[in-house]
N, C-alpha and C positions, 0 to 999 in steps of 0.2 A: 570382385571382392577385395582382391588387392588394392584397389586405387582405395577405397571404402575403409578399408584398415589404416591406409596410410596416411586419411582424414581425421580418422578417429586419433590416432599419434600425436599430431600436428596441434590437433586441439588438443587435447590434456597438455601440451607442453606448453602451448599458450597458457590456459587454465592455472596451471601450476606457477610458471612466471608472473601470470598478472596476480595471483593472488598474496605471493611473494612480496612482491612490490608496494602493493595499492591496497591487498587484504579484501579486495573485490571480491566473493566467492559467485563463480561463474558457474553454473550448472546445466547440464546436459541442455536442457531445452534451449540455452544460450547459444548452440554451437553452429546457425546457421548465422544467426548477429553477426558473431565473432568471427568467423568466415567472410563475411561479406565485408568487414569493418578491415581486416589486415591487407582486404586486395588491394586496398587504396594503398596502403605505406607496399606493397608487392609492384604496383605498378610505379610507384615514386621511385623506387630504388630498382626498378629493373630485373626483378624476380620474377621465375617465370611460373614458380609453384609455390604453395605455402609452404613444402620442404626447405625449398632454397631459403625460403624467407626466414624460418626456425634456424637453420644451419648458421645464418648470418648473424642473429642476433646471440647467437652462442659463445660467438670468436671476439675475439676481445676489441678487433676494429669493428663490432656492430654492438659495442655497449653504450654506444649514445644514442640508438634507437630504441632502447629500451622508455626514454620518457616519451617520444614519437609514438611509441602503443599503444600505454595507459594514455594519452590524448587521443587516440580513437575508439579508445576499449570502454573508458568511461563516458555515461551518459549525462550530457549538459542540455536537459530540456527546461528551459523556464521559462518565464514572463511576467512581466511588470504586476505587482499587489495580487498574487498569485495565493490563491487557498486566502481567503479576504479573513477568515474570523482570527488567524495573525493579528493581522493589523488590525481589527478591534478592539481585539483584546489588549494590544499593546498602548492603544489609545486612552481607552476608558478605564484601565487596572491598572497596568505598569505606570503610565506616567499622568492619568487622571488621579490616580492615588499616590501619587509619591509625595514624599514633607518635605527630602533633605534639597532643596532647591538650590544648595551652593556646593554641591558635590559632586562631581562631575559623572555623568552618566555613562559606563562603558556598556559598548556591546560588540561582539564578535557574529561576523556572518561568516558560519565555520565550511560551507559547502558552495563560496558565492558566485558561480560560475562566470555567465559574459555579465554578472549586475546588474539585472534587473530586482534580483531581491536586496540587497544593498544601497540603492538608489530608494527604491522605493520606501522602505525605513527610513532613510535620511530624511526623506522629503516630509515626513511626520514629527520626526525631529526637529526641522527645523521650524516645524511650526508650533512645537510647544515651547520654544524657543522665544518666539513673539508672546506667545502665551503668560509663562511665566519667568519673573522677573529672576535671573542668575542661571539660571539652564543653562549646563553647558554640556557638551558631549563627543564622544569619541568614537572610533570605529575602525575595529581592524576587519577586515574580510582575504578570507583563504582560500584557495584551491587547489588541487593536484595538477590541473592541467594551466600549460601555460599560453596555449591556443586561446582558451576561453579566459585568462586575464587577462591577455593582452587587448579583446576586447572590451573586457571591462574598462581597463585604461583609456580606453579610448574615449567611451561615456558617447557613444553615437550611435543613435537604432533609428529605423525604418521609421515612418510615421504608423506603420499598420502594427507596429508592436504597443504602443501607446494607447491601444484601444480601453484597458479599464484602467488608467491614470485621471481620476478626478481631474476635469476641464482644470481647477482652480491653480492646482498643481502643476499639471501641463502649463499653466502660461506661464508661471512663477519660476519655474525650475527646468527647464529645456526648450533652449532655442531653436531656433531653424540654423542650419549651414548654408552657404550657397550651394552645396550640393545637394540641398534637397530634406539630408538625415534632422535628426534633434539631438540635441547636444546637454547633457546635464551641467548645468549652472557649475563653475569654478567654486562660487561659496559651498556647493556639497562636494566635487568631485577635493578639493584639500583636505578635506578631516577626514575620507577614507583613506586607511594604510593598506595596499594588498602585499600579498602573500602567497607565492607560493610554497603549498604544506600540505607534505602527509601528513592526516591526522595520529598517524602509529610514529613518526618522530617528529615531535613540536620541539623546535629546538631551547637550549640555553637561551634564556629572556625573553621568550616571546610573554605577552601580557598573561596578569591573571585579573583576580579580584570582577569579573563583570556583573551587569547586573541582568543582561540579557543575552544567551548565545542560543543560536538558531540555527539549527542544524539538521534541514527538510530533505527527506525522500533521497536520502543516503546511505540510512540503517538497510532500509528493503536489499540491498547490494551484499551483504556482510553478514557471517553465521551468525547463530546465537550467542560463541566464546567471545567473538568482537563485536558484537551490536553492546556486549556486558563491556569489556573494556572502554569502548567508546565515550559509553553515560557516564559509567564513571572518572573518566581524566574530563569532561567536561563538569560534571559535578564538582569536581576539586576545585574547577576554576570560575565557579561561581560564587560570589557572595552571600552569605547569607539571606533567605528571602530570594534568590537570586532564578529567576525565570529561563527554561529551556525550551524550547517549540522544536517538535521534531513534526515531520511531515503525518498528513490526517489517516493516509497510508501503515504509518508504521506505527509499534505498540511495545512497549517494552514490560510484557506479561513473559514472566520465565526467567528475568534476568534479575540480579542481585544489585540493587541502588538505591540511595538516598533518599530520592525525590519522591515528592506525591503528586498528584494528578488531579489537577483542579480544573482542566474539559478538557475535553477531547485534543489531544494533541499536546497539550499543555502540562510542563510539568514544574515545578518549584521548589527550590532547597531551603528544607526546613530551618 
């Protein structure tokens, strides 16, 4: 019963930390995840219990383990053209309907983990790019962890990740390595800027005005006080007419915002 109590401790103080931090709300059913996710930074650092490992990041020489956490505590599952009616919708609405052709197109990928969703965008972009004549555009992409940007940075995946990458795509926009990987084309990996960023402090200057920010299967993580926050600092920083995609997962029924909801998943500022 003791060892069981001293689990249950352990975890609320994670709990409390990461939510602290990231605004992750971690709840009870989470706590064998989050157990199994800190053995890893326990046996990196030589910990022999989760106590020890709580104790350490308490002390002021284990306050740079603190982003080492939130990089095993948050969940970076993605892949390439992921949840497709996105990228329909952003094909045949967003930018098959757009007039102002000499304006430059911003969008932010607000949750862009190792880049698969980021890449995958771009490579649409660049082809309404060939399309139509003055298309220009931009792209900032964020995360909180800096494990999975540094992947991103890399722009190098397996070939068995590539599996629903339009052939057309694939040969246009990611080469082979001599090691085997694929590698996304220089022309896309330059016009993305990443970031690492809490979304609860976007610092002095980071961009506004976009016309598209997409911010999937993130909400599901965050109460309802911060799923409300969230819409809303992203709403501010959308342009008028300006398109949100949140993941097909998540709903923002309950919360106070802007936007209206033109399908599933889709929302747009009036």
């Amino acid at each position: 019963m003791a060892l069981q109590t001293q689990v249950d401790h352990d975890f609320e103080f994670i709990r409390s930390i990461v939510y602290k931090l990231s605004r992750i709300s971690l709840g009870p059913q989470k706590k064998t995840m989050v157990m199994s996710r800190i053995a890893k930074r326990m046996r990196a650092l030589g910990h022999k219990t989760a106590k020890e490992y709580c104790e350490y990041i308490k002390r002021p020489s284990g306050q740079k383990e603190l982003a080492s956490l939130i990089d095993v505590i948050s969940t970076n599952h993605t892949y390439f053209f992921r949840e497709p009616a996105h990228f329909d919708y952003l094909t045949k609405h967003i930018l098959g309907e757009r007039k102002e052709a000499r304006k430059v197109f911003k969008m932010w990928s607000a949750a862009s983990s190792s880049g698969e969703e980021p890449y995958s965008m771009a490579m649409l972009l660049m082809e309404q790019a060939k399309k139509q004549s003055g298309f220009a555009w931009t792209m900032e992409a964020s995360d909180i962890s800096s494990i999975v940007l540094a992947k991103a940075k890399a722009a190098e995946y397996p070939e068995t990740a590539l599996a629903r990458v339009p052939v057309s795509l694939k040969n246009q926009y990611l080469a082979k390595t001599p090691g085997g990987m694929f590698r996304v084309s220089d022309a896309i990996r330059k016009r993305i800027r990443y970031h690492q960023l809490n979304l609860f402090e976007i610092p002095a200057g980071f961009p506004s005005g976009f016309e598209l920010i997409v911010c999937r299967n993130v909400m599901i993580y965050f109460d309802r006080k911060t799923r409300e926050q969230l819409v809303n600092m992203m709403a501010e920083r959308l342009i008028p007419n300006g398109t949100l995609f949140v993941g097909h997962s998540e709903s923002l029924s309950g919360i106070q915002h802007p936007l209206k909801m033109v399908a599933p998943a889709i929302f747009v500022k009036s």
